[in-house]
C-alpha positions in Angstrom: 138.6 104.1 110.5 136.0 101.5 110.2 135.7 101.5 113.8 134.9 105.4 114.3 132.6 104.5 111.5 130.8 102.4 112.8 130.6 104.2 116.1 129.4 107.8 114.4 126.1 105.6 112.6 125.5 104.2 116.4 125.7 107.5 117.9 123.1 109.2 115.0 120.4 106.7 116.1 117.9 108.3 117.9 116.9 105.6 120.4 116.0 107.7 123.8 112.7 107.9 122.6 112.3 104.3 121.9 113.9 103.7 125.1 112.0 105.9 127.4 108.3 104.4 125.4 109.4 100.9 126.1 110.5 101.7 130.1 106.9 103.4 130.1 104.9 100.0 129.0 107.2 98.1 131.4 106.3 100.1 134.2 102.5 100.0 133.3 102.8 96.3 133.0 104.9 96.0 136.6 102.1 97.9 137.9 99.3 95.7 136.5 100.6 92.6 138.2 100.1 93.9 141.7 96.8 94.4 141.2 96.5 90.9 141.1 95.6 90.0 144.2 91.7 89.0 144.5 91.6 89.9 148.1 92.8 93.0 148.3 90.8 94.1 144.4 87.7 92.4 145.8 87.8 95.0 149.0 88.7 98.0 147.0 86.0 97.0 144.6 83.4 96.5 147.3 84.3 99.4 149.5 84.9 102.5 147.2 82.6 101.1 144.2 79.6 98.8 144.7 78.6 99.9 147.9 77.9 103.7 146.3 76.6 102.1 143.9 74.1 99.7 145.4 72.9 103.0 147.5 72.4 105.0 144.6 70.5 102.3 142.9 68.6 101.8 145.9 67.7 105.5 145.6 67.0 106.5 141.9 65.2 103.6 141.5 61.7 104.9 143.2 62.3 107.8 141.2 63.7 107.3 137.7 60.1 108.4 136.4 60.8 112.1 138.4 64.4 112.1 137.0 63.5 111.7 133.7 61.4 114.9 133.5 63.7 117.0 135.2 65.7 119.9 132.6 68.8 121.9 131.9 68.1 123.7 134.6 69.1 121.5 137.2 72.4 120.9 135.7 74.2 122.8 138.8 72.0 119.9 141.0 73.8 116.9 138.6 77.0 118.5 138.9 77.1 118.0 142.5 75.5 114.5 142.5 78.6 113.7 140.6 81.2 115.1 143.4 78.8 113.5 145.9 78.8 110.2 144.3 83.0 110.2 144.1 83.3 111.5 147.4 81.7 108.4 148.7 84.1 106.2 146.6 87.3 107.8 148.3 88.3 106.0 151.8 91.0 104.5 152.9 90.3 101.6 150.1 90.7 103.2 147.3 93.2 102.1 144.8 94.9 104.9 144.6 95.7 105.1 147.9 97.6 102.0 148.2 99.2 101.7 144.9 102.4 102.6 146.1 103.1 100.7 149.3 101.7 97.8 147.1 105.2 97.9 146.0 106.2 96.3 149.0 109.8 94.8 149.3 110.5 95.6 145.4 110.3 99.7 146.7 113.6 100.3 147.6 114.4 98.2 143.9 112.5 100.4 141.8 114.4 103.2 143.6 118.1 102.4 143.0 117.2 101.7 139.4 119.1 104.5 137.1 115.7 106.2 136.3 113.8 109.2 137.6 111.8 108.4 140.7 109.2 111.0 139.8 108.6 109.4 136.0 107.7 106.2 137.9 105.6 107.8 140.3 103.8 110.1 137.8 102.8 106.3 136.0 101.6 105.1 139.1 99.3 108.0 139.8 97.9 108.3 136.4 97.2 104.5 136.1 96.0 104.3 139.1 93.4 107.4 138.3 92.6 106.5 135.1 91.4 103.2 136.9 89.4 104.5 139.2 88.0 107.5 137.3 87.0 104.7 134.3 85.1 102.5 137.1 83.3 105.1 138.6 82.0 106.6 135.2 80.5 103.5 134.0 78.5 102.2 136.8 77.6 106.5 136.9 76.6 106.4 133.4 74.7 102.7 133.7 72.6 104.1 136.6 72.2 107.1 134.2 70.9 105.1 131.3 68.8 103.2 134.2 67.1 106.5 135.5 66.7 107.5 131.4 68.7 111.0 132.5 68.9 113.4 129.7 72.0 113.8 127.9 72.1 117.2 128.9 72.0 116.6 132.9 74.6 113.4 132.2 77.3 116.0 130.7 77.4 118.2 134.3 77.1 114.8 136.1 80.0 113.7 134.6 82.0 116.8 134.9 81.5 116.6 138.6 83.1 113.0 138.9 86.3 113.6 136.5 87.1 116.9 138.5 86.5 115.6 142.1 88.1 112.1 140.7 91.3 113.7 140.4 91.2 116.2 143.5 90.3 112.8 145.5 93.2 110.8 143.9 95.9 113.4 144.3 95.1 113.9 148.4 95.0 110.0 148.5 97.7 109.3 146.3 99.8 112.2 148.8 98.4 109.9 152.1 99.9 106.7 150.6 103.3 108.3 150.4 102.8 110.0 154.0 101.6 106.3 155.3 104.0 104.7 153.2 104.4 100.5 154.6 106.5 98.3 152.9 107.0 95.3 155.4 102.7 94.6 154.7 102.3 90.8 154.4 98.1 90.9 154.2 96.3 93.5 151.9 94.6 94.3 155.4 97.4 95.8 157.0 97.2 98.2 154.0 93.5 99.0 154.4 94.0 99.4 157.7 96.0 102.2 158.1 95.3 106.0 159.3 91.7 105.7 160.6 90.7 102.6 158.8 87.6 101.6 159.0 86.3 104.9 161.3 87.6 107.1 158.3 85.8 104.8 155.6 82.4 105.4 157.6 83.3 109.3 158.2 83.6 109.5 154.6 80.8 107.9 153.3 78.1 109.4 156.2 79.9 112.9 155.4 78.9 112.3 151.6 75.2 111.6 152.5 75.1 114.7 154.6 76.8 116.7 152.0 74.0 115.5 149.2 71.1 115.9 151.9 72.4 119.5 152.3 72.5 119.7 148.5 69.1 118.2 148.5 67.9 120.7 150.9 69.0 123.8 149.4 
């Protein structure tokens, strides 16, 4: 009697939600360590980040005083500025679209472990895009406070880079799994898959004819 007990109290205790929370930091954690690798974060960094940034610097900088005057009405102008300025931080570099083969050889681990494959992939994505969508808002909003842009054209500019952040992450995110390599022993043969480097200048010439169309209409 003590035994059934004893075994009733353990079966009252609610502990799948304790459970599942602590599985989620582990995961979050797992996924933190390989991006520790300064090669491959200094590339990611460099390619999808500080180049659009150094251009955009480049380019506001003659004409913060212009900027600065403009209204409300050229919200719809900002808007834009913000899908152009996170279309040219999508290529082949991003860090969402190698955070799962960054797995490597622990892959086929984390699959034959008794939980649900799409939990640990949904953690994956949305760490990986809250990364990326965090890093591109600040250097948008320090060039912002550079140029003295009005809070009411940095609202629209902002809008633009969450919405095309995650519509950029989600078709990169689906690329990693459809180029999915395991057997990688540089962070190269990562970055170089697809079109590699070809795709990385497509994408970023295609964004400055994109905002000179913009610009033009």
């Amino acid at each position: 009697m003590q035994i059934k007990s004893s075994y009733t109290k353990k079966r009252k205790t609610p502990t799948h939600p304790v459970v599942q929370k602590s599985l989620g930091k582990t995961l979050i954690r797992y996924n933190l360590q390989l991006l520790r690798q300064p090669s491959f974060m200094t590339q990611v960094l460099m390619n999808t980040i500080m180049m659009p940034f150094i251009f955009l610097f480049g380019f506001s900088y003659g004409s913060k005083d212009l900027i600065h005057h403009l209204g409300l009405e050229y919200a719809g102008v900002f808007f834009l500025v913000g899908v152009m300025f996170s279309f040219m931080t999508f290529n082949a570099y991003a860090l969402v679209g190698n955070i799962i083969s960054l797995d490597g050889e622990n892959f086929e681990m984390m699959r034959s472990f008794p939980i649900k494959f799409t939990h640990y992939l949904k953690i994956k994505f949305w760490l990986a895009t809250g990364i990326q969508i965090s890093l591109t808002i600040i250097l948008s909003l320090a060039i912002a406070f550079f140029i003295r842009l009005k809070i009411e054209l940095i609202l629209p500019l902002l809008s633009g880079i969450i919405l095309s952040q995650i519509a950029g992450c989600l078709y990169y995110f689906a690329r990693d799994w459809r180029l999915l390599s395991l057997n990688w022993t540089d962070p190269n043969q990562l970055l170089s898959r697809g079109l590699g480097n070809w795709g990385v200048f497509m994408m970023t010439f295609g964004s400055m004819l994109f905002g000179k169309y913009c610009k033009i209409n």
